[in-house]
C-alpha positions as CSV (number, residue, x, y, z in Angstrom):
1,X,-10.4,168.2,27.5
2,X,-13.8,167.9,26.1
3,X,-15.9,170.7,25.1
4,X,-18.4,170.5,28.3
5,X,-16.0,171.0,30.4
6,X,-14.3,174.0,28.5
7,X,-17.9,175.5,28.8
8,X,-18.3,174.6,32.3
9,X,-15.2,176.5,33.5
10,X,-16.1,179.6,30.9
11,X,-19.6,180.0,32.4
12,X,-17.5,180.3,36.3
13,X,-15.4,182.3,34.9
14,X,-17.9,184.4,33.5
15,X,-19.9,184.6,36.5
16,X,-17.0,185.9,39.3
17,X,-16.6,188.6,36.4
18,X,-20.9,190.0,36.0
19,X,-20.3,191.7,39.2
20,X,-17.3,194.3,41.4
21,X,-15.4,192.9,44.2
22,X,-17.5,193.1,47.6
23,X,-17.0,196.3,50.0
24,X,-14.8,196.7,52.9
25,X,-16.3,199.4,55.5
26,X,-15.1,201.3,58.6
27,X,-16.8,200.5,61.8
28,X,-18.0,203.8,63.5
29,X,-16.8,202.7,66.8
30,X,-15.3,206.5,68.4
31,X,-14.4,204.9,71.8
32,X,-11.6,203.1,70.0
33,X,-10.2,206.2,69.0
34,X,-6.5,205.3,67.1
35,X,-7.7,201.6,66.1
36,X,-9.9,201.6,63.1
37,X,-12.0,198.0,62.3
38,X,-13.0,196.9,59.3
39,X,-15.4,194.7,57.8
40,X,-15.4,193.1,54.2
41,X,-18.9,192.4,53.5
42,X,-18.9,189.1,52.0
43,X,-23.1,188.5,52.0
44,X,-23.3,190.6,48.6
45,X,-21.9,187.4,46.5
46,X,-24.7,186.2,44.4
47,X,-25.0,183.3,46.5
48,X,-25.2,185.7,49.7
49,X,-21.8,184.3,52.0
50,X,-17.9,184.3,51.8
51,X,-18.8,180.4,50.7
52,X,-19.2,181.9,47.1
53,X,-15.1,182.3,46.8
54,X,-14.9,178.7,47.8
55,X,-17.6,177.0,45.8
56,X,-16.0,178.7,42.8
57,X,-12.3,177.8,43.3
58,X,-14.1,173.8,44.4
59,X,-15.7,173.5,41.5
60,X,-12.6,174.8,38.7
61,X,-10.2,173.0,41.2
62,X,-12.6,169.4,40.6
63,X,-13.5,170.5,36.8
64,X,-9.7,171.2,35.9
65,X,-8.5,167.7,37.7
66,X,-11.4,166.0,36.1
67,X,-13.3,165.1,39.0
68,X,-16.6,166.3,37.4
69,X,-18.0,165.8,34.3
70,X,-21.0,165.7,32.0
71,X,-24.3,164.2,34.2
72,X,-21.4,164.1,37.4
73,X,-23.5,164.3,40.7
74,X,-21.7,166.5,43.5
75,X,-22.0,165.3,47.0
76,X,-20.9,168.1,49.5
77,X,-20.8,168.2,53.7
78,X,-21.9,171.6,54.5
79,X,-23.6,172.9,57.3
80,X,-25.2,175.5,55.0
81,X,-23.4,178.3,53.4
82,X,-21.0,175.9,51.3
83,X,-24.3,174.5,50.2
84,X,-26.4,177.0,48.5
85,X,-22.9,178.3,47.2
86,X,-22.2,174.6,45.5
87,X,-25.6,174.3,44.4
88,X,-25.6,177.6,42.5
89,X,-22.7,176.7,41.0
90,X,-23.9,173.2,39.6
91,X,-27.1,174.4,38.3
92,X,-25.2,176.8,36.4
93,X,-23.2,173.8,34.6
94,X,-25.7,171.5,34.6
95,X,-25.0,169.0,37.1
96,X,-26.7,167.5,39.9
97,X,-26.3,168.2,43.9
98,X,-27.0,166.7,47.0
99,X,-25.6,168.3,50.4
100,X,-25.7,166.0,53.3
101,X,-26.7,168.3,56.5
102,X,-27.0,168.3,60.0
103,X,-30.4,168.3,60.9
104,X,-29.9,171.6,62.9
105,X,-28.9,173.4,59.3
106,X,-31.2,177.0,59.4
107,X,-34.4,176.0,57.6
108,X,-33.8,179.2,54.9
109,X,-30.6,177.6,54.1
110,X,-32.2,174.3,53.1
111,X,-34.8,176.9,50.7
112,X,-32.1,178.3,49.2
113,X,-30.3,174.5,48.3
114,X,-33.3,173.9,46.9
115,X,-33.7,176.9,45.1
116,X,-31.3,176.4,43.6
117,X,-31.6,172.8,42.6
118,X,-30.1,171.0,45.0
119,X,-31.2,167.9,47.1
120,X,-30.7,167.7,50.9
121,X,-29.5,164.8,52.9
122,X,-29.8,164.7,56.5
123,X,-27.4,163.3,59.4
124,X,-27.9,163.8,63.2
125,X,-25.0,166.5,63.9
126,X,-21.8,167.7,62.1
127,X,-19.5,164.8,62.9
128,X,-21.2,162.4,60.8
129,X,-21.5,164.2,57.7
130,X,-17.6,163.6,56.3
131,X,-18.4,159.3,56.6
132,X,-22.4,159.9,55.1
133,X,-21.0,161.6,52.1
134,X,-18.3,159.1,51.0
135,X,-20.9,156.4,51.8
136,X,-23.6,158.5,49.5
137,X,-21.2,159.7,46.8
138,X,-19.8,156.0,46.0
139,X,-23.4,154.5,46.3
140,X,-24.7,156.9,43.5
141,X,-21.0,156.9,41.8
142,X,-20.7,160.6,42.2
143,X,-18.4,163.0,43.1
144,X,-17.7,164.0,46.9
145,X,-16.3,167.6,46.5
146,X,-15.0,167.6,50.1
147,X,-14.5,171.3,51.3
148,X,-12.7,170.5,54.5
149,X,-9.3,168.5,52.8
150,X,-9.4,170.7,49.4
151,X,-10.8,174.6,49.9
152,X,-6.5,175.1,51.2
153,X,-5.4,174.0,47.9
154,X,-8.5,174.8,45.4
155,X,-8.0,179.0,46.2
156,X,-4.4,180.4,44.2
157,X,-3.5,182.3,47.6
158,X,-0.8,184.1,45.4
159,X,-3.6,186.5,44.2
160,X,-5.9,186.5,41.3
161,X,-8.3,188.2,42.9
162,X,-8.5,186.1,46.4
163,X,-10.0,187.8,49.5
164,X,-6.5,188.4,50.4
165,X,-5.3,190.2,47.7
166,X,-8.7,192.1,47.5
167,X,-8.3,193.4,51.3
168,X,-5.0,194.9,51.1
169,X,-6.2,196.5,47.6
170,X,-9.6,197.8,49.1
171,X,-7.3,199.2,52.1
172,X,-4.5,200.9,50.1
173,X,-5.6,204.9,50.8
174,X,-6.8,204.2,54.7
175,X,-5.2,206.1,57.2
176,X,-3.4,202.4,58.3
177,X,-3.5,201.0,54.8
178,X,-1.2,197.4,56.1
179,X,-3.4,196.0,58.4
180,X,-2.1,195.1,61.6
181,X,-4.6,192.3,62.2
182,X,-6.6,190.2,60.2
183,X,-9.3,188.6,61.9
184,X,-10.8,185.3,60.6
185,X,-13.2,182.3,62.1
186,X,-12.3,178.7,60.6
187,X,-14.9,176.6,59.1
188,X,-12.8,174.2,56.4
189,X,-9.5,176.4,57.2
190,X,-9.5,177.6,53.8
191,X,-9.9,181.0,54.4
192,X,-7.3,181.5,57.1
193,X,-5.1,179.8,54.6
194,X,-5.0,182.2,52.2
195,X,-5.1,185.1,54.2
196,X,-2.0,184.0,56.4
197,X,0.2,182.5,52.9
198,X,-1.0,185.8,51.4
199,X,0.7,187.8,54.1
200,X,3.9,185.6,54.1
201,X,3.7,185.7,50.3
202,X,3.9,189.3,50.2
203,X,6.1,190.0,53.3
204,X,3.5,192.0,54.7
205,X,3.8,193.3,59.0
206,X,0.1,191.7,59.7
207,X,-0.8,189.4,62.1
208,X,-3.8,186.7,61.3
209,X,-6.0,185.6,64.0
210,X,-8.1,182.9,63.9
211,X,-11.3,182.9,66.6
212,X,-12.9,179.7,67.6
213,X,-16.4,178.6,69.0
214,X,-17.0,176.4,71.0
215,X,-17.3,172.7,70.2
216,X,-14.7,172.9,67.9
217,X,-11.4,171.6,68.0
218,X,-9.4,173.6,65.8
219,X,-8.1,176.4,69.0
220,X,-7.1,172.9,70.5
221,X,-5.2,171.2,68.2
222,X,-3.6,174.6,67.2
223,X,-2.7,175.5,70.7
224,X,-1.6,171.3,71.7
225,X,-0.2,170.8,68.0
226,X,-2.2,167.7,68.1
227,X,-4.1,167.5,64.3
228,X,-5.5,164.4,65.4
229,X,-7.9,165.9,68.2
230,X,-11.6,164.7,68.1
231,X,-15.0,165.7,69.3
232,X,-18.2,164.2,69.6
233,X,-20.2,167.7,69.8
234,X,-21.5,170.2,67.3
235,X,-20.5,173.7,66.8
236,X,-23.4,175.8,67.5
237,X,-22.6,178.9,65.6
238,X,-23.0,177.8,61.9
239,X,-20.8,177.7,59.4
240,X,-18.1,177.5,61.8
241,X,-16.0,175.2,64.2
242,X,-15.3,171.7,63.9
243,X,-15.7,168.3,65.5
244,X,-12.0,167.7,64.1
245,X,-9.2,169.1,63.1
246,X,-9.4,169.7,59.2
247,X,-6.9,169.2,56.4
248,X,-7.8,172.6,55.1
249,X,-6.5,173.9,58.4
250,X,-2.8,175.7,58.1
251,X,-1.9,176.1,61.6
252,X,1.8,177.0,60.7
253,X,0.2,180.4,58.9
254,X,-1.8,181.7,61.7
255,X,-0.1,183.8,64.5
256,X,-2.2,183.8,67.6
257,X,-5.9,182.2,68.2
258,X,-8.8,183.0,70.4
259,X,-11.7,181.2,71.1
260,X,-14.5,182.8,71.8
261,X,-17.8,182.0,74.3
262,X,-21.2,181.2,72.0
263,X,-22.8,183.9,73.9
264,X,-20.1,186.5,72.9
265,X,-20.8,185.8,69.3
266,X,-24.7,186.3,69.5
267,X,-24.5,189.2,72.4
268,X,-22.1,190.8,69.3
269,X,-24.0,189.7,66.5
270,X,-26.8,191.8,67.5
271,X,-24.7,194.7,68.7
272,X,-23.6,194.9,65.4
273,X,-26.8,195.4,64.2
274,X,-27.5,198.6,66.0
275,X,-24.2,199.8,64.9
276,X,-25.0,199.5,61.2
277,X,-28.8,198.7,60.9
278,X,-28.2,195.3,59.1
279,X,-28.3,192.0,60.6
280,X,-25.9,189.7,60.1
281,X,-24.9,185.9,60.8
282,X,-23.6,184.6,64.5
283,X,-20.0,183.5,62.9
284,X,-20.0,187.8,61.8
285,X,-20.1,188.2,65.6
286,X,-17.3,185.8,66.3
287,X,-15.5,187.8,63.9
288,X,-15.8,190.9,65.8
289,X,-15.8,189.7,69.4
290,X,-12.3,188.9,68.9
291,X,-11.4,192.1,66.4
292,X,-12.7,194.0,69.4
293,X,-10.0,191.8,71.8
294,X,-7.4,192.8,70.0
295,X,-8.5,196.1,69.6
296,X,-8.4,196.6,73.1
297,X,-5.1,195.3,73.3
298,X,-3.7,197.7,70.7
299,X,-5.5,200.3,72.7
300,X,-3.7,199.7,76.3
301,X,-0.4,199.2,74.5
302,X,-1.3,202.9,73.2
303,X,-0.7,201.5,69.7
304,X,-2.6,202.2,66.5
305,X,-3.6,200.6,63.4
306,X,-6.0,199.1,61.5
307,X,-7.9,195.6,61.9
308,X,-10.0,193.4,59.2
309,X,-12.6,191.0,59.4
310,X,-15.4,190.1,57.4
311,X,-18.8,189.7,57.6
312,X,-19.6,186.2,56.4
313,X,-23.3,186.5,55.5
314,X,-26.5,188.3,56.3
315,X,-28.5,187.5,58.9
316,X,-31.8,186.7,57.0
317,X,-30.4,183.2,56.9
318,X,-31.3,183.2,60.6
319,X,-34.2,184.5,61.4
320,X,-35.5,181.5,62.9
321,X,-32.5,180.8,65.1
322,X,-29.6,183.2,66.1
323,X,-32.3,186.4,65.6
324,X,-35.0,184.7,67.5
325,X,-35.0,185.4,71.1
326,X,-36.5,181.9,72.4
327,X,-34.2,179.6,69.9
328,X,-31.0,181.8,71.8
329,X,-32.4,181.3,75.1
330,X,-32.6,177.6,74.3
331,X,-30.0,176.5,72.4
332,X,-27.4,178.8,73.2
333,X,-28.5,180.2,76.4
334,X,-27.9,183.9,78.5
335,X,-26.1,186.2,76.8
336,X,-26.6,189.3,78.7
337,X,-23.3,189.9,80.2
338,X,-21.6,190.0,77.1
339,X,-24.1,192.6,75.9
340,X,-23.0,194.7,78.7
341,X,-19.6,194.3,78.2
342,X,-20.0,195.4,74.6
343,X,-22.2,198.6,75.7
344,X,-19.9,200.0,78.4
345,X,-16.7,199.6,76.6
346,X,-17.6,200.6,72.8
347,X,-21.0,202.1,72.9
């Protein structure tokens, strides 16, 4: 192994260890009395989004297989997050960047790529990005990192520090230290993967959920068993939701899944936010719409118990979309029942 790549991985390495693991908090939800939720903030990683784990594990998964090496350009599909994660890293090793986008990606997102380094190529929605990055990768005889088929394998879902391991951890003097849900939205899959083998691996009584937008395929395929399902459509709540069922997606580790209405996710996003005084991004409130499901469900069945989810990134990435009233009233349209929903049951 040459010596760039030895100092490649040390400098990764070096930077998961210059900071502490990211906090879990308690909702303070009192109408739900028995059922405690939690959230792991994720938007605290230097890069700002859960997408930090993954960009990590992608780039010491494609550094250790030697995928990349000196003057290797990385080509990525990423609807953001993934993005301004993978350009991070590669500035930090020295290596060129290009994310191919939909042209719908949140204008901040794009400023931070480029902060960061990276270049931006655009495609007209999500399912073209997977066949303009292997086009663009072999053109320019780089490297196309490929979240979707490698963020399941590129994560050791034993422990080592994963999400997974750094729940249960964070949660070991609650008053319901096993969780009895863990609540997570699917992007590339990767996540739910190692959440779901984690619990397996360690023989733990906790159910994962995955919850779903809309215009994505993944509650389909899961629900038919068909992998092969297909869409034409974008998802509208970033980061999230896909026009086709990924290899990254483990559906033989996930318990139950719910999809939830774009509006629920917004109409929660920003009740949220008057919870806690922070704003976060619309896949957060997909999170939560369906932690507060199942919540309800634990509630009728007079059970108790904890429930997990995270909060994928802050909601300064959005200012221009999910946090502006006219882009919501456009794009994703009326969102007022959900709102009430939310303030008569949990308010």
């Amino acid at each position: 192994m040459s010596k760039w790549i030895t100092d490649a991985i040390n400098k990764i390495n070096a930077d998961a260890r210059h900071s502490a693991d990211t906090h879990l908090f308690k909702l303070p939800i009192p109408r739900l009395e028995g059922v405690d939720i939690y959230l792991k903030d994720e938007s605290t990683h230097p890069t700002g989004s859960l997408k930090d784990r993954l960009a990590r594990s992608l780039f010491l998964y494609a550094l250790c297989n030697g995928k990349i090496t000196q003057g290797t350009t990385v080509v990525e599909a990423s609807s953001g997050s993934t993005a301004v994660s993978e350009a991070y890293f590669a500035r930090m090793i020295g290596v060129p960047f290009i994310a191919v986008l939909p042209k719908s990606t949140a204008r901040s997102k794009i400023r931070l790529i480029e902060f960061y380094g990276g270049q931006t190529h655009f495609v007209d929605s999500a399912p073209q990005m997977h066949d303009a990055s292997v086009a663009l990768a072999e053109q320019i005889g780089g490297y196309f990192m490929d979240q979707f088929t490698y963020a399941e394998r590129a994560t050791d879902w034993r422990g080592n520090n994963n999400i997974a391991e750094s729940v249960f951890t964070q949660m070991a003097y609650e008053p319901h230290p096993v969780p009895a849900h863990l609540v997570m939205s699917a992007g590339t899959g990767g996540t739910s993967a190692t959440l779901g083998r984690y619990i397996r691996y360690k023989g733990y009584d906790t159910q994962l959920t995955v919850v779903d937008p809309e215009n994505s395929v993944f509650y389909d395929g899961y629900m038919t068993g068909d992998c092969n399902l297909r869409s034409d459509k974008s998802s509208r709540i970033e980061g999230i939701g896909r026009p086709k069922v990924e290899h990254s997606f483990q559906p033989g580790v996930i318990d139950a899944m719910i999809r939830v209405p774009d509006a629920a996710s917004i109409a929660t996003m920003l009740w949220l936010e008057k919870l806690i005084g922070r704003k976060t991004g619309s896949s957060t409130g997909t999170n939560l719409w369906g932690a507060l499901q199942i919540a309800q469900d634990m509630r009728q069945a007079k059970r108790e118990g904890s429930i997990v989810t995270l909060l994928c990134d802050s909601g300064d990435r959005y200012l221009d979309t999910y946090h502006n009233p006219e882009w919501v009233r456009d794009c994703i349209g009326d969102y007022q029942d959900f709102d009430v929903v939310l303030e008569e049951t949990y308010s």
